[in-house]
C-alpha positions as CSV (number, residue, x, y, z in Angstrom):
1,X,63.6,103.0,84.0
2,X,65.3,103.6,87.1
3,X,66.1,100.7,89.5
4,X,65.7,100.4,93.3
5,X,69.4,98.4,94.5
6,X,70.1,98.4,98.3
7,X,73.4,97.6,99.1
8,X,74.9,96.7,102.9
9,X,78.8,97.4,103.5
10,X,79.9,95.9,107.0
11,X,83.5,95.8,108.7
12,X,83.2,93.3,111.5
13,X,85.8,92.1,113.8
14,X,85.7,88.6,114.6
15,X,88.5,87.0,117.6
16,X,89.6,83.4,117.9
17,X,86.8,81.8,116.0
18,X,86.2,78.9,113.6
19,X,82.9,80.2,112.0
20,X,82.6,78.2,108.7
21,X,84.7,75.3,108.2
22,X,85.8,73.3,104.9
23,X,85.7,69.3,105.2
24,X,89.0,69.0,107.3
25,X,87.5,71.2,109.7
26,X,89.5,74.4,109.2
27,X,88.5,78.0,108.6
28,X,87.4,78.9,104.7
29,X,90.0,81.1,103.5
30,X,90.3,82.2,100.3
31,X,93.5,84.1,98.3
32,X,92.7,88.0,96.8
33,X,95.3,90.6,96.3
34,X,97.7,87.9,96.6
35,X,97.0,87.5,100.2
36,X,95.3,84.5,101.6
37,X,92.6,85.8,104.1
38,X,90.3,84.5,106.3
39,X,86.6,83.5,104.4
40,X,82.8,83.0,105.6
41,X,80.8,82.1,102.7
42,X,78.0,83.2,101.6
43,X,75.7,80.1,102.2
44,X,76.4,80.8,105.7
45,X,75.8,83.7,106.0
46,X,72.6,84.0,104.2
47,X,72.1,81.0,106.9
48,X,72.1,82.8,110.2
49,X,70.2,85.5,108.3
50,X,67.2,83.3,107.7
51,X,68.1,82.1,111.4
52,X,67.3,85.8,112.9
53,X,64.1,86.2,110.8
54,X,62.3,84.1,113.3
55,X,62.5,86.5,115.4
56,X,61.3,89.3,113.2
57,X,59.1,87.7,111.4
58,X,55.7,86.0,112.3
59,X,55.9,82.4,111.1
60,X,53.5,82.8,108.5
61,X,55.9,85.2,106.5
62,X,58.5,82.2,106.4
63,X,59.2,79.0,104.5
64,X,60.9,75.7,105.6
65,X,63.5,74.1,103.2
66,X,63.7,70.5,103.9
67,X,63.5,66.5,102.2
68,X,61.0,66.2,104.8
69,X,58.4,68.1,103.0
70,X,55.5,65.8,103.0
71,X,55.7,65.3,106.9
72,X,55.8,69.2,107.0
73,X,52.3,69.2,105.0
74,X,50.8,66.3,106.7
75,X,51.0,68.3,109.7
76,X,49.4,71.0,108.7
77,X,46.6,68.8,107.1
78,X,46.0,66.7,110.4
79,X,46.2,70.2,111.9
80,X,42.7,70.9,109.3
81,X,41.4,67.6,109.4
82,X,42.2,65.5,112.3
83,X,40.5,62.4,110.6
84,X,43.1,62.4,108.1
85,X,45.7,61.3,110.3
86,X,46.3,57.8,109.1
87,X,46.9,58.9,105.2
88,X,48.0,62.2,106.0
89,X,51.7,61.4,104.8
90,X,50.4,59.4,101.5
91,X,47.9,62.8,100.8
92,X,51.2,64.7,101.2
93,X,53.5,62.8,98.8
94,X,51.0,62.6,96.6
95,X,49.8,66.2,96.2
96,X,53.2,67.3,96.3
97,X,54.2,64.5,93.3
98,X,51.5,66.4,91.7
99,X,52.5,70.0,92.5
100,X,56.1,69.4,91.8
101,X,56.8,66.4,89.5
102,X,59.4,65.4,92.5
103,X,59.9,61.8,93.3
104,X,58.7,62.0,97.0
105,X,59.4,58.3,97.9
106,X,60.5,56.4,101.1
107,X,64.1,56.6,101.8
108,X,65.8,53.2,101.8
109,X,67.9,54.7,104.9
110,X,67.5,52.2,108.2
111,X,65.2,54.3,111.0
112,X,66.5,53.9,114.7
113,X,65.8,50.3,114.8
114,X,67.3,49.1,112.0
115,X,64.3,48.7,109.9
116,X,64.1,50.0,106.5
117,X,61.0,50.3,104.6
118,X,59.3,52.4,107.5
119,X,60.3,56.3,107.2
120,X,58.3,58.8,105.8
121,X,58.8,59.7,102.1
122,X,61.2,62.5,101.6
123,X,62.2,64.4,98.7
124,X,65.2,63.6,97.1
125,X,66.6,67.4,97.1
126,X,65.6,70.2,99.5
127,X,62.1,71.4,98.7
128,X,61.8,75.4,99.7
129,X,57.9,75.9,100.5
130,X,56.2,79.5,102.4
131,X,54.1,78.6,105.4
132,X,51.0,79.6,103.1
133,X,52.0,77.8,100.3
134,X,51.6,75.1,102.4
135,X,48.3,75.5,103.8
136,X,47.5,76.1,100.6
137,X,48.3,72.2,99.0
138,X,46.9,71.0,102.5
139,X,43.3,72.3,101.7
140,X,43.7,70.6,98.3
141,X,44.5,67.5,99.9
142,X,41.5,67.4,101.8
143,X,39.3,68.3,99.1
144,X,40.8,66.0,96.8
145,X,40.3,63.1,99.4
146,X,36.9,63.5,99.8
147,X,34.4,61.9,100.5
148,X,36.3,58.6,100.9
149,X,39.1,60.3,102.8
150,X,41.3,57.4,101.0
151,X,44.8,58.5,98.5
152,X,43.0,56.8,95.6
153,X,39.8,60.0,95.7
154,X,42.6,62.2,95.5
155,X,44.7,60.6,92.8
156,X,41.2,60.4,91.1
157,X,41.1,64.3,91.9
158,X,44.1,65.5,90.5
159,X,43.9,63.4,86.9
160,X,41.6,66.7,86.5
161,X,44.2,68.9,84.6
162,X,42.3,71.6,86.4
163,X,42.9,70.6,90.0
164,X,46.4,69.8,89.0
165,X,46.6,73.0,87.9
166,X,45.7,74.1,91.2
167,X,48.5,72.5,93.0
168,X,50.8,73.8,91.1
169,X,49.8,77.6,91.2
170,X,49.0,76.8,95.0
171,X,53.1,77.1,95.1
172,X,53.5,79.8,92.4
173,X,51.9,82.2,95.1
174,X,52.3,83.4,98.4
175,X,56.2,83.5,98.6
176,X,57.7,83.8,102.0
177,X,60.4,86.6,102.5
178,X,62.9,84.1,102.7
179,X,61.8,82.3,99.5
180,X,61.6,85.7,97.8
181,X,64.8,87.2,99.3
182,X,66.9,84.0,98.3
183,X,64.9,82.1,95.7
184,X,63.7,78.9,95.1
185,X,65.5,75.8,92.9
186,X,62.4,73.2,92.4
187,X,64.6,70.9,90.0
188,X,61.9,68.8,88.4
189,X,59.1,72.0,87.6
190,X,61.9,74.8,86.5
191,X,58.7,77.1,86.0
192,X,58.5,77.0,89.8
193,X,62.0,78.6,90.1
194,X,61.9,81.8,92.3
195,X,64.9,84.2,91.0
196,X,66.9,85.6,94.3
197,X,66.2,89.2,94.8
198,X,69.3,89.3,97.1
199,X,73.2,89.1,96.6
200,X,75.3,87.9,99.1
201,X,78.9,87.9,99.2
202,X,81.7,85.5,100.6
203,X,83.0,87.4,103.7
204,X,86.6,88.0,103.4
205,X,89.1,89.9,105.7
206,X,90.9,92.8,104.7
207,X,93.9,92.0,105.5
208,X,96.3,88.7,105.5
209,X,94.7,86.1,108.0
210,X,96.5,83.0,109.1
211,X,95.0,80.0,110.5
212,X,96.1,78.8,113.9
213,X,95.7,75.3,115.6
214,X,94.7,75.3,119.4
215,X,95.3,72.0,121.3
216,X,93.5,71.3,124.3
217,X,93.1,68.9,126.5
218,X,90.2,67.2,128.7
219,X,90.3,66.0,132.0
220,X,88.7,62.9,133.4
221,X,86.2,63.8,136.5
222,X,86.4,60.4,138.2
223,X,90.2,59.9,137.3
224,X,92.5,58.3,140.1
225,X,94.4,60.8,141.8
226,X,97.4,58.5,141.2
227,X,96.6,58.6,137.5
228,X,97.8,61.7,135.4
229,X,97.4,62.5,131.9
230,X,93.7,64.0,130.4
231,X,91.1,61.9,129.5
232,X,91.0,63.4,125.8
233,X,93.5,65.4,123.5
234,X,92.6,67.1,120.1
235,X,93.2,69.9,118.2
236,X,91.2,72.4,116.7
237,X,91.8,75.7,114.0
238,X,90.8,79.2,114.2
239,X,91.6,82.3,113.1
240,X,90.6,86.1,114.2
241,X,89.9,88.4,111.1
242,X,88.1,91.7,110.4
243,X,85.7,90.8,107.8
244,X,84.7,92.7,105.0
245,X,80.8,92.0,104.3
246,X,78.5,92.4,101.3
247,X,74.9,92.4,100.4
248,X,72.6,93.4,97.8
249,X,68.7,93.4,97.6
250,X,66.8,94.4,94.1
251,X,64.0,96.2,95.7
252,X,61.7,95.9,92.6
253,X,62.5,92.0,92.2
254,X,61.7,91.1,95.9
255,X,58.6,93.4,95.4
256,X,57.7,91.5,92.5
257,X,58.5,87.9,94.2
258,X,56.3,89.0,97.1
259,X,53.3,90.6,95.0
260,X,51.1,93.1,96.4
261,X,49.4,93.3,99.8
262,X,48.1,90.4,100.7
263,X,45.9,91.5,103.6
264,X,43.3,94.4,103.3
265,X,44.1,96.4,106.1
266,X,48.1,96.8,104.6
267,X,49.2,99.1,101.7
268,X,50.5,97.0,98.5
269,X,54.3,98.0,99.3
270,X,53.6,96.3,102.9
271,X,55.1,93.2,102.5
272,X,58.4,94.9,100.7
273,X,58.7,97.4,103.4
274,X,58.7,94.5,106.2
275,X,61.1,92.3,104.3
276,X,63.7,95.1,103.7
277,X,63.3,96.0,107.1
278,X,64.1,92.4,108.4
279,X,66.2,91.3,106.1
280,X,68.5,95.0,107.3
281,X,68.5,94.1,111.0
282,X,68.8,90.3,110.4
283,X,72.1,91.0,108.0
284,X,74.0,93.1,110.2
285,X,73.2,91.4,113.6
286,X,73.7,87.8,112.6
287,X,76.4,85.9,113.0
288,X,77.3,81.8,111.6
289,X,77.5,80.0,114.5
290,X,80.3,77.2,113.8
291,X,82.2,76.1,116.9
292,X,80.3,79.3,118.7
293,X,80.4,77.1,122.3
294,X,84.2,76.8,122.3
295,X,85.3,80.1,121.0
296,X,82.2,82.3,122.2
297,X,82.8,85.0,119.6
298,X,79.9,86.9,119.8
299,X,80.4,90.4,118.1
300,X,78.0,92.8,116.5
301,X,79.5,95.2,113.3
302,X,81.7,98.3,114.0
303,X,80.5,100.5,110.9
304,X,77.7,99.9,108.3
305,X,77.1,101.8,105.3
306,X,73.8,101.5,103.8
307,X,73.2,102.8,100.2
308,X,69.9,103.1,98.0
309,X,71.0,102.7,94.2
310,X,68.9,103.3,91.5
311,X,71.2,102.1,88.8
312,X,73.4,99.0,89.9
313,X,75.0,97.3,92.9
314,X,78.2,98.0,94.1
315,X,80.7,96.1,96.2
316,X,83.4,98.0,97.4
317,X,85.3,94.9,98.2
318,X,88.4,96.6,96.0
319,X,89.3,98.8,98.9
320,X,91.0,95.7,100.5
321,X,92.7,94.1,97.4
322,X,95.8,95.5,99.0
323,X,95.5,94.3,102.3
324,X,95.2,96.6,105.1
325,X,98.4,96.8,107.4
326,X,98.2,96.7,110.7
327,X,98.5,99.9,112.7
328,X,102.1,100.7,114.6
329,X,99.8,100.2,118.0
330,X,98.1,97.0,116.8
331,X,94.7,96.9,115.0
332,X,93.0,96.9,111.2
333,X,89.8,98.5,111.5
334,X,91.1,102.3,111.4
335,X,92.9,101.2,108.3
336,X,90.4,99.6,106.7
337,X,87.6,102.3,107.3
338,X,90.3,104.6,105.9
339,X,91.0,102.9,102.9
340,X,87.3,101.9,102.5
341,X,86.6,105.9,102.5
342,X,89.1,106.5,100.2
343,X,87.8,104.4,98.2
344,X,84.0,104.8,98.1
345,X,84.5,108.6,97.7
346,X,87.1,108.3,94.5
347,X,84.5,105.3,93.0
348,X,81.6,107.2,93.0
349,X,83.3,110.5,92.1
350,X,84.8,108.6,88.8
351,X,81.6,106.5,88.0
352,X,79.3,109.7,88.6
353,X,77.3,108.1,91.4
354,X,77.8,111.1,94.1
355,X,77.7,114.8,92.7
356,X,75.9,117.9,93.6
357,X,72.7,116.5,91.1
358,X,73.2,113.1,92.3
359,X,72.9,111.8,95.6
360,X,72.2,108.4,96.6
361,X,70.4,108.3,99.9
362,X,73.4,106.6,102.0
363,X,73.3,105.9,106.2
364,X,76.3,105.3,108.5
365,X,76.1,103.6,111.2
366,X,79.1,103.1,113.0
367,X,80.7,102.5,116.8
368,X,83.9,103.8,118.0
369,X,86.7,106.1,117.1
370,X,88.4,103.7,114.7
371,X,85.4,104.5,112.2
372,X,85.9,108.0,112.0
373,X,86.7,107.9,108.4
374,X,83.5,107.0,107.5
375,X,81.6,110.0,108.8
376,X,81.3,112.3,105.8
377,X,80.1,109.1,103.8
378,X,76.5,109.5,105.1
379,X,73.9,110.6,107.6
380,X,74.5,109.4,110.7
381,X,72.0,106.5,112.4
382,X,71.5,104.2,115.0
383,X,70.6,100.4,113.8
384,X,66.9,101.2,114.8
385,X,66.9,104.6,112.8
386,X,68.4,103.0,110.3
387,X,66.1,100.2,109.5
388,X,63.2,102.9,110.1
389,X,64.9,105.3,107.5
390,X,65.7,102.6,104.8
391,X,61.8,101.0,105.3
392,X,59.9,104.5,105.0
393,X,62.4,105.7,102.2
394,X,61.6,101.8,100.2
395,X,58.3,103.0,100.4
396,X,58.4,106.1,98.8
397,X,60.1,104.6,96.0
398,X,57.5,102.3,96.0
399,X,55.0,104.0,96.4
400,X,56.1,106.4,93.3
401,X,56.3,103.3,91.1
């Protein structure tokens, strides 16, 4: 049965910039074709996606991943039932002890006065919940609680196998986009896993990258005029790189994460459409933002290729195992889109993914002269047509299905 893959190519230029740093403090890097070049891993990156979804998406069609979770829930069950305010917490913990099979217990952490003993219980590992999943345990909780309104009716409540059933399927259903995009590790109820329907790979550069060390210096405002020297030295690393990015999205797996419509007046590939279409926009346009006050590196991508699959993913990060030289005048990104055409077009020639009774549905989207390479490679878009094509095209496969 055919599949439905979307994959995202990027080249982005990044200056100066210390986006994702190991423990010392200095740019990831990694070593492929023998080169060491600059790195942005993939946790980031997935990061500032999520980051730009809550822009795109109403908060409803998100999750929070946190220890925190049962001060998340007792929100949203004072928020329901504003008499529950003094157990909310202990309803939280314990619905979620229930749901879960987590140990949800006080930390034994010090709060900001040195006490211990008097923090919320937390979860020992972050818990990844939708918005609706929660809403969906909080109504438990105050069902369970009644009529006492007291922790001990709603323990009594969920010794019922059926009403702890309930918990559990309450966050079984009604993934978030995020949730269903990236999955969902829920260590102590493995049945609760969510499989990521996306792939996202470690950004690398395409060519050699170098890591530099910038010492600066800070001067004193209220310093004697007869006193010289700065108030503070340090040093900090960077690099500049052109980055090589990679994504992948099974269409039919984040479908099947997200279920049908889940509102009457939407078609059942609703949901789908608006994930694919955020999670496009939010890939290309974010950016990690480590040490983004003192390096201010704010850059959008200078060529995208967009591809709709119906048999596997496909990086094309083997275009850059040689690394790209630089040009006579300076510069990598004519190179790379060069060798990255090259590339693409003798790939899917040899693997039989682009003849004249094959063709994968594939968008460029590109800025500037350097990425003339890439313009037999696809139709032509803007970011807006674009997301618009890949969202109504999703749905046609969809909708076929």
């Amino acid at each position: 049965m055919p599949r439905t893959i979307l994959d995202i190519h990027i080249l982005q230029t990044v200056p100066p910039s210390n986006l994702n740093r190991d423990d010392t403090g200095t740019p990831k890097s990694a070593y492929y074709g023998g080169v060491r070049r600059a790195r942005v891993s993939s946790q980031a990156w997935k990061r500032a996606t999520r980051t730009v979804f809550d822009r795109l998406l109403p908060p409803e069609a998100l999750g929070v991943r946190t220890k925190r979770v049962a001060e998340a829930l007792a929100k949203r069950i004072v928020t329901k039932d504003k008499a529950l305010e003094p157990v909310a917490v202990a309803l939280a913990a314990e619905i979620l002890r229930a749901a879960t099979g987590a140990a949800i217990e006080v930390p034994k952490r010090k709060d900001k006065d040195g006490q211990t003993g008097s923090l919320a219980p937390e979860a020992q590992y972050l818990m990844f919940l939708s918005h609706r999943q929660l809403d969906g345990l909080a109504e438990l909780a105050i069902t369970g609680s009644r009529p006492e309104h007291t922790v001990d009716a709603l323990k009594r409540y969920l010794k019922d196998k059926d009403h702890k059933g309930e918990a559990r399927a309450a966050i079984d259903a009604k993934h978030s986009v995020d949730i269903a995009l990236f999955g969902r590790m829920v260590a102590n109820a493995t049945d609760l896993n969510v499989d990521a329907a996306t792939q996202v790979a470690h950004a690398i550069s395409v060519h050699a990258s170098d890591i530099e060390s910038d010492y600066y210096t800070a001067v004193d405002d209220l310093s004697p005029e007869d006193e010289s020297g700065a108030g503070m030295i340090g040093t900090i690393d960077f690099n500049s790189a052109t980055l090589y990015r990679y994504a992948a999205v099974d269409v039919d797996a984040l479908h099947r994460n997200l279920g049908l419509g889940l509102r009457s007046d939407e078609t059942p590939t609703a949901p789908t459409e608006k994930a694919i279409a955020a999670f496009v926009e939010a890939f290309i346009t974010s950016l990690p933002t480590g040490k983004i006050n003192t390096f201010g590196n704010h850059t959008l991508p200078s060529a995208v290729i967009v591809k709709l699959r119906d048999r596997w993913p496909v990086s094309f990060v083997g275009a850059f195992e040689k690394p790209v030289a630089k040009a006579p005048e300076g510069g990598f990104l004519y190179g790379a889109c060069r060798q990255l055409a090259e590339h693409v077009t003798d790939m899917e020639r040899q693997y039989g993914l682009h003849t004249k009774d094959r063709r994968d549905p594939t968008w460029v989207f590109r800025v500037g002269a350097d990425t003339a390479p890439l313009v037999d490679l696809g139709s032509e878009v803007t970011l807006q047509e674009l997301v618009d094509d890949v969202r109504e095209t999703i749905a046609s496969r969809l909708g076929r299905a």
